[in-house]
C-alpha positions as CSV (number, residue, x, y, z in Angstrom):
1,X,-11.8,-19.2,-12.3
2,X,-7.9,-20.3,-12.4
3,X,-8.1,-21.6,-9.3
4,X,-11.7,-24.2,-10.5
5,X,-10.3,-25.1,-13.8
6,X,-7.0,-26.2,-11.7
7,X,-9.1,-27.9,-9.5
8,X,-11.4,-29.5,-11.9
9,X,-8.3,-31.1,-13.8
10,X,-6.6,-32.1,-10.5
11,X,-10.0,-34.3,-10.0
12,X,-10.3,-35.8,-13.3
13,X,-13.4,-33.6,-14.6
14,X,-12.3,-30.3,-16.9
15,X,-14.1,-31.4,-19.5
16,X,-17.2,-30.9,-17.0
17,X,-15.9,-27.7,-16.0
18,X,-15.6,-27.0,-19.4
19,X,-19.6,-27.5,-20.0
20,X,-20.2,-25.7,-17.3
21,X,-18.4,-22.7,-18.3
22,X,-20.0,-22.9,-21.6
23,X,-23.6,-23.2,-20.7
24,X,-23.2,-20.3,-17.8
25,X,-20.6,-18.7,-20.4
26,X,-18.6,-17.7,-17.6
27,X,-15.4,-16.1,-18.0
28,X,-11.6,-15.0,-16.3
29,X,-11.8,-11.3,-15.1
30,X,-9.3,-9.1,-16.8
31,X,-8.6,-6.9,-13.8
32,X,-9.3,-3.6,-12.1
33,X,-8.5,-1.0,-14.6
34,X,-8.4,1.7,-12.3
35,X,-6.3,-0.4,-10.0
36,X,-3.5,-0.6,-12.7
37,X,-4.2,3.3,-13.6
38,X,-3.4,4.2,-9.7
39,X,-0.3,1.7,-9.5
40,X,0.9,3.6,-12.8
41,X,0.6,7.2,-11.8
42,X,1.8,5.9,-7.8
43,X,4.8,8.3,-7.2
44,X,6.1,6.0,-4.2
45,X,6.1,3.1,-7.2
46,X,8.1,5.7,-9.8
47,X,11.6,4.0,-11.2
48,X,13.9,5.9,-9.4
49,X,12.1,4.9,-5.8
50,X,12.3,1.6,-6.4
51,X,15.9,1.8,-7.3
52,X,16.5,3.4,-4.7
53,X,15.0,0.7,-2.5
54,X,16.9,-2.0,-4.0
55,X,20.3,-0.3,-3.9
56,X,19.3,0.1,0.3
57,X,18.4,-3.4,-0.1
58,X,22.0,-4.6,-1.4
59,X,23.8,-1.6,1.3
60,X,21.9,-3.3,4.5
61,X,22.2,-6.8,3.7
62,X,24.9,-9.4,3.5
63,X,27.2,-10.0,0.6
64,X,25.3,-12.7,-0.2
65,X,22.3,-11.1,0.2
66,X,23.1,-8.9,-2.3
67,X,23.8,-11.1,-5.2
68,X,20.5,-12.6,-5.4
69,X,19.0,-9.2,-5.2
70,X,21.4,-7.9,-7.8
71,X,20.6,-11.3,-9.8
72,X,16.9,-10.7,-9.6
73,X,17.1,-6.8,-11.1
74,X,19.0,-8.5,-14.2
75,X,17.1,-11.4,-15.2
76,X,13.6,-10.0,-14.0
77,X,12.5,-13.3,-12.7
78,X,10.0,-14.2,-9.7
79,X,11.5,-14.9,-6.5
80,X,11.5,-18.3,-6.8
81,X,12.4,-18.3,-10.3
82,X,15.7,-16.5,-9.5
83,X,16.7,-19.1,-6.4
84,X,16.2,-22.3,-8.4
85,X,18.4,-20.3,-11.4
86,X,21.1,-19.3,-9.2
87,X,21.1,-23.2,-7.5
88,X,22.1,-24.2,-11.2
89,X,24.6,-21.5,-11.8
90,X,26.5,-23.2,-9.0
91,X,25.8,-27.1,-10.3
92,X,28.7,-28.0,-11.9
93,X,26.8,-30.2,-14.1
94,X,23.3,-28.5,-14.5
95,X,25.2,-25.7,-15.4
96,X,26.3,-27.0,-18.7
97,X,22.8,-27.5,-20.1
98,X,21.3,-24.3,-18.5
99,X,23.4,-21.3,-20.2
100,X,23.9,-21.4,-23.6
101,X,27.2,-19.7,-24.2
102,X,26.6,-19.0,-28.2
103,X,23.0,-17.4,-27.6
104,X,24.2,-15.8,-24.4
105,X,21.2,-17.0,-22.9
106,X,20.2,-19.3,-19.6
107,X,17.7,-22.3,-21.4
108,X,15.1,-22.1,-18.0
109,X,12.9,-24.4,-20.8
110,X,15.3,-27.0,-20.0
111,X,14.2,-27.4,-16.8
112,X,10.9,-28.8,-15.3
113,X,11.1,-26.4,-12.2
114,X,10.3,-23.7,-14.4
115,X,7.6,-25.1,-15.9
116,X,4.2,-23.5,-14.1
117,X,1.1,-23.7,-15.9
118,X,1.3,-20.4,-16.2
119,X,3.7,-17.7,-17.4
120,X,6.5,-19.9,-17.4
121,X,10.0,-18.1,-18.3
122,X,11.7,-19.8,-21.2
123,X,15.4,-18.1,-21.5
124,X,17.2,-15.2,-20.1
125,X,20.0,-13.2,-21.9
126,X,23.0,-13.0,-19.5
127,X,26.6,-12.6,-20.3
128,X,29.5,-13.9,-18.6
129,X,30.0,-10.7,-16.7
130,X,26.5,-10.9,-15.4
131,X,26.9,-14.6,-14.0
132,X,29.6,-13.6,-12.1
133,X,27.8,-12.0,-9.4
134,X,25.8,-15.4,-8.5
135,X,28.9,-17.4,-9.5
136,X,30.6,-19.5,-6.5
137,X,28.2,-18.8,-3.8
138,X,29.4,-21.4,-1.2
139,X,25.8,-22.1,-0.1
140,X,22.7,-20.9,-2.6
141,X,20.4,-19.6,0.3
142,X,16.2,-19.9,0.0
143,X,14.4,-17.2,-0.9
144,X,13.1,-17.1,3.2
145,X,17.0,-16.7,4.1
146,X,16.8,-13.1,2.2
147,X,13.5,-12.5,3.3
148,X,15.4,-13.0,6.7
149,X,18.6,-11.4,6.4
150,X,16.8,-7.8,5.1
151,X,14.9,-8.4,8.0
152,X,17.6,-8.6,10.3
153,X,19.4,-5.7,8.7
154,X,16.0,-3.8,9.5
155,X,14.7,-2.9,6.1
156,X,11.3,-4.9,4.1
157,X,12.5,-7.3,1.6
158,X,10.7,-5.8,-1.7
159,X,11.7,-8.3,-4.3
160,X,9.3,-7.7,-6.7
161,X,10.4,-4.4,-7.1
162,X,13.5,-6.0,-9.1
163,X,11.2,-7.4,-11.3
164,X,9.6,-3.6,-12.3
165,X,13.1,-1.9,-12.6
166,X,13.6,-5.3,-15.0
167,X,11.1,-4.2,-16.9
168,X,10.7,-0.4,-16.6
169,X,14.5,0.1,-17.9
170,X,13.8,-2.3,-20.7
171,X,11.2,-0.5,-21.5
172,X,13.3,3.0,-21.3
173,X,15.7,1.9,-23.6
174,X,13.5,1.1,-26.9
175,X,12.6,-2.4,-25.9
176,X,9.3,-3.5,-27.3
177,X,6.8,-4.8,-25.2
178,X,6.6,-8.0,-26.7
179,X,10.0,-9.4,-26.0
180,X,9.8,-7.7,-22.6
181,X,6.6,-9.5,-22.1
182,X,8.4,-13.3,-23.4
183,X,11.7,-12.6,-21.2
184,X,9.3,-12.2,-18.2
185,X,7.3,-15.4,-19.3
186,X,4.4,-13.7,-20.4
187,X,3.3,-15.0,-24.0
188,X,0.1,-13.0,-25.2
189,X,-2.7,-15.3,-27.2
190,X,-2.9,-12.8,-29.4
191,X,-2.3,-14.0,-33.2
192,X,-0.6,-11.7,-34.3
193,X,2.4,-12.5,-30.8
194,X,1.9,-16.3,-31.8
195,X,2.0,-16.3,-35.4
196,X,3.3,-13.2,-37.3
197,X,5.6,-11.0,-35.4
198,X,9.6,-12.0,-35.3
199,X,12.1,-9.8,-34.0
200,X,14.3,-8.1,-35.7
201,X,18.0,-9.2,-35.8
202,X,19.7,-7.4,-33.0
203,X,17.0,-7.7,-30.3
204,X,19.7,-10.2,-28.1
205,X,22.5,-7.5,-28.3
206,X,19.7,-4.5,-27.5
207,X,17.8,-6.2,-24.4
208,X,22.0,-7.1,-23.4
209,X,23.5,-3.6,-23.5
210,X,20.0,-2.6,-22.1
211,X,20.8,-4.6,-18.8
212,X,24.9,-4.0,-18.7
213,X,24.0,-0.9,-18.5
214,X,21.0,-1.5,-15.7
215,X,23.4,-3.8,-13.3
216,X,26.6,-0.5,-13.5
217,X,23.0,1.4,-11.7
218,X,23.2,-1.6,-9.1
């Protein structure tokens, strides 16, 4: 269905896929169920496996290597997502406009390569000491040079798993779904997400201690 209504606006004609849709009141799947109950209760998927598999990761790879992986655990972002953020760490100019030194934050919004038409990633909390491992990287490699390097080194390049840990530790340590959810550039349509709930005061310096703590487990 995301793939029509892409397709259909691409050509000119959603509001006739829109009709369509209507009159055969078709609708987006929600998912397998029992998919997500076996990936949950998948002991080769636990935390502490796919910790594991990172920290080989970072062992078996170059230096370099390493800091991307290392920057993907702490920001949770896609693949992609966490390339195009380290290329503007290093741009002396970009730089300025993406982090936000008095939120402690990197402003992704700012930017129109983060902006998919779905579950885009707004912001980031980072602190200094978490920018330093991507700072000064002489040459900000794609994400098919660290697909290639953890090849070379003879171990599967398991990306995604940084984005679980991400948000399996957040979870762990008291933070809500919700902001989990937002910081991973999910925003639910629910009205009560869009239109009622705020966080409380110290969510920034909770979801930061949360993730100094997660990169020491790096």
């Amino acid at each position: 269905m995301t793939a029509l209504a892409n397709l259909a606006k691409f050509q000119g004609r959603y509001d006739v896929f829109l009709r369509i849709r209507r009159r055969y009141s078709l609708k987006w799947s929600k998912g397998d169920s029992m998919q997500s109950f076996a990936r949950f209760f998948n002991e080769s998927l636990d935390f502490d496996t796919m910790l594991q598999r990172i920290r080989e990761m970072i062992a078996k790879t170059p230096n370099w290597t390493g800091k991307i992986i290392k920057w993907a655990v702490v920001t949770g972002l896609r693949p992609s997502e966490v390339i195009e953020s380290v290329r503007l760490i290093n741009s002396a100019e970009e730089f300025q406009k993406y982090y936000n030194s008095s939120r402690s934050a990197l402003e992704h919004f700012r930017f129109s390569q983060f902006q998919r038409q779905t579950k885009k990633c707004y912001i980031s909390f980072v602190t200094p000491e978490m920018l330093s491992i991507v700072e000064k990287l002489d040459n900000v490699p794609t994400y098919n040079q660290v697909r290639l390097a953890c090849r070379k080194a003879g171990i599967k390049c398991d990306l995604r798993f940084a984005r679980k840990i991400f948000a399996s530790w957040l979870h762990q340590c008291g933070i809500s779904d919700i902001m989990i959810d937002l910081l991973q550039g999910r925003v639910g349509k629910s009205i009560l997400v869009n239109h009622y709930i705020t966080p409380g005061q110290d969510y920034k310096a909770r979801v930061l201690q949360a993730l100094e703590k997660l990169q020491k487990q790096l």
